[in-house]
N, C-alpha and C positions, 0 to 999 in steps of 0.2 A: 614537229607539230607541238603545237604551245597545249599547256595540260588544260584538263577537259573537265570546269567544275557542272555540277549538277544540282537541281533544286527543288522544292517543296515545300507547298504552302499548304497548312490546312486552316480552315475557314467557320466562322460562325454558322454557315448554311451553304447551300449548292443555292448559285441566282433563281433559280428554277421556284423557291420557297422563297424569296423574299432578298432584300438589303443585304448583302453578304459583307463580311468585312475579315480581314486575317489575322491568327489570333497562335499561329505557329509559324517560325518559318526555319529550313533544316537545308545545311549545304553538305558537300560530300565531292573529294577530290579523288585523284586514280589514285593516290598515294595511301589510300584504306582512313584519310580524316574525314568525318563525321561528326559534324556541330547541330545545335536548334537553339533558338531560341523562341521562350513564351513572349509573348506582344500585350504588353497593355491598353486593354481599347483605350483608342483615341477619344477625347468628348465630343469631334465632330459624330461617330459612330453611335452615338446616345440614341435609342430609338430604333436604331437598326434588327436586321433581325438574327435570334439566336434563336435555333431546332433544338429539342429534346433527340433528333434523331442524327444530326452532326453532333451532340455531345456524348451520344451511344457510341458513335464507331470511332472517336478521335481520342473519348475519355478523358479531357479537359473541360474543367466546369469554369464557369465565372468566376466563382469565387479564388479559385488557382489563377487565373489570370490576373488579378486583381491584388494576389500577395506576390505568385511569381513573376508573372507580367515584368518584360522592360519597356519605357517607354521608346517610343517608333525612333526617334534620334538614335541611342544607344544600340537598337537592334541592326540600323541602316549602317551605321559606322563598322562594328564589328565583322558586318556581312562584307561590308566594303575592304575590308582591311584581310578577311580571307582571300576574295576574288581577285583583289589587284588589277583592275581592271580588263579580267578576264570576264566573258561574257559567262553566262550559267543556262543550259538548258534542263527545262521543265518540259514531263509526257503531258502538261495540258494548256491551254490556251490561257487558262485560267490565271493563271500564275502570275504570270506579265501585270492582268488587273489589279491580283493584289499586291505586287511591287508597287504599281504607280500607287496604288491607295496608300500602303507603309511611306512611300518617299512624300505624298504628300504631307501626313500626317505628322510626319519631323521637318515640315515649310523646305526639301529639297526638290531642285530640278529632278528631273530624271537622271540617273547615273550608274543603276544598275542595270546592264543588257540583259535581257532574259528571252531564250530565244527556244522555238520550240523544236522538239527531238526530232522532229520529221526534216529539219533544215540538216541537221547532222549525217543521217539516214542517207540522203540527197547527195549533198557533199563526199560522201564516203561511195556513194556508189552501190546501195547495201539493197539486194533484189527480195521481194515478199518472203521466198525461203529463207534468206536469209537473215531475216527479221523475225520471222516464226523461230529457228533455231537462239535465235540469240536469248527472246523471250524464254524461250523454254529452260536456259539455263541458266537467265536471271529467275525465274520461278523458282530455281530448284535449289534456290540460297534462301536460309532461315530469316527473314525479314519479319520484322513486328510492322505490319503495314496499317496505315495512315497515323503515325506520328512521323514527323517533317525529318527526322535527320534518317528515319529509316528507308522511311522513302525515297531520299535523297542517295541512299547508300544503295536501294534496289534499285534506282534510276541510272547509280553510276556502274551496279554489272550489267545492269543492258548494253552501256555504251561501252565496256569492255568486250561487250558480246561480238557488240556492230566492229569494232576495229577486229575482232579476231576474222572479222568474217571477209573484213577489207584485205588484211592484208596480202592473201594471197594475190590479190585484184591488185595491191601496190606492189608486189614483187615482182609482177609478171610484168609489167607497165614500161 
């Protein structure tokens, strides 16, 4: 089985509040690598909207964005250049949007796969138990949650969880 990256995007706001745009993004491999990068808003993003209550739970400000920010090109390359054209899942739907937003914003096709945990889940064979169990012992890892590479790091012991939970299912096969 080709290795299994994982991803995370945090956001100017949940769509729910307005214009959202991505303003973190954090990959994370089985091999225990754990990257993020800050994103410089794009000037198409000008106007868009930013929450004082996504700036509470995520603790990036503007102003950090704007010194550490890299522009969308730079972040898309890098990310591309971890993946290798390995796909990445993300636990949200959301994510995929803010790729195509990021791939827009550095004038690229689509080129990152980004595909959601429940396709893995599927794949794998992995029953509500055993998704409960998994969860549970991704919970029980010390993660700073909603910055992108932690995320991305809590995202990849789920998927550790889900093959441990597989394998018996492949052994027996």
């Amino acid at each position: 089985m080709s290795p299994i990256y994982t991803l995370d995007f945090e956001a100017s706001c949940l769509p729910q509040h307005g214009r959202s745009f991505p303003i973190e993004v954090g990959v994370a491999g089985p091999d225990g690598f754990a990257k993020a990068w800050l994103i410089k808003p794009d000037p198409a993003w000008d106007g868009w909207t930013w929450t004082p209550e996504a700036e509470a739970l995520h603790g990036v400000t503007r102003e950090q964005l704007a010194r550490d920010g890299l522009p969308a090109e730079v972040v898309l390359d890098e990310l591309r250049a971890v993946l290798r054209g390995q796909p990445a899942y993300a636990d949200s739907y959301l994510d995929a949007r803010w790729m195509r937003l990021l791939e827009a914003a550095a004038g690229a096709l689509p080129l990152v796969d980004v595909r959601h945990i429940d396709a893995l889940v599927d794949r794998l064979g992995i029953d509500d138990a055993g998704v409960a169990r998994a969860l549970q012992a991704a919970n029980a890892g010390a993660f700073r949650r909603h910055r992108a590479a932690d995320d991305a790091r809590w995202l990849q012991a789920l998927v550790m969880g889900f093959q441990a939970e597989a394998a018996p299912v492949l052994v027996a096969a």
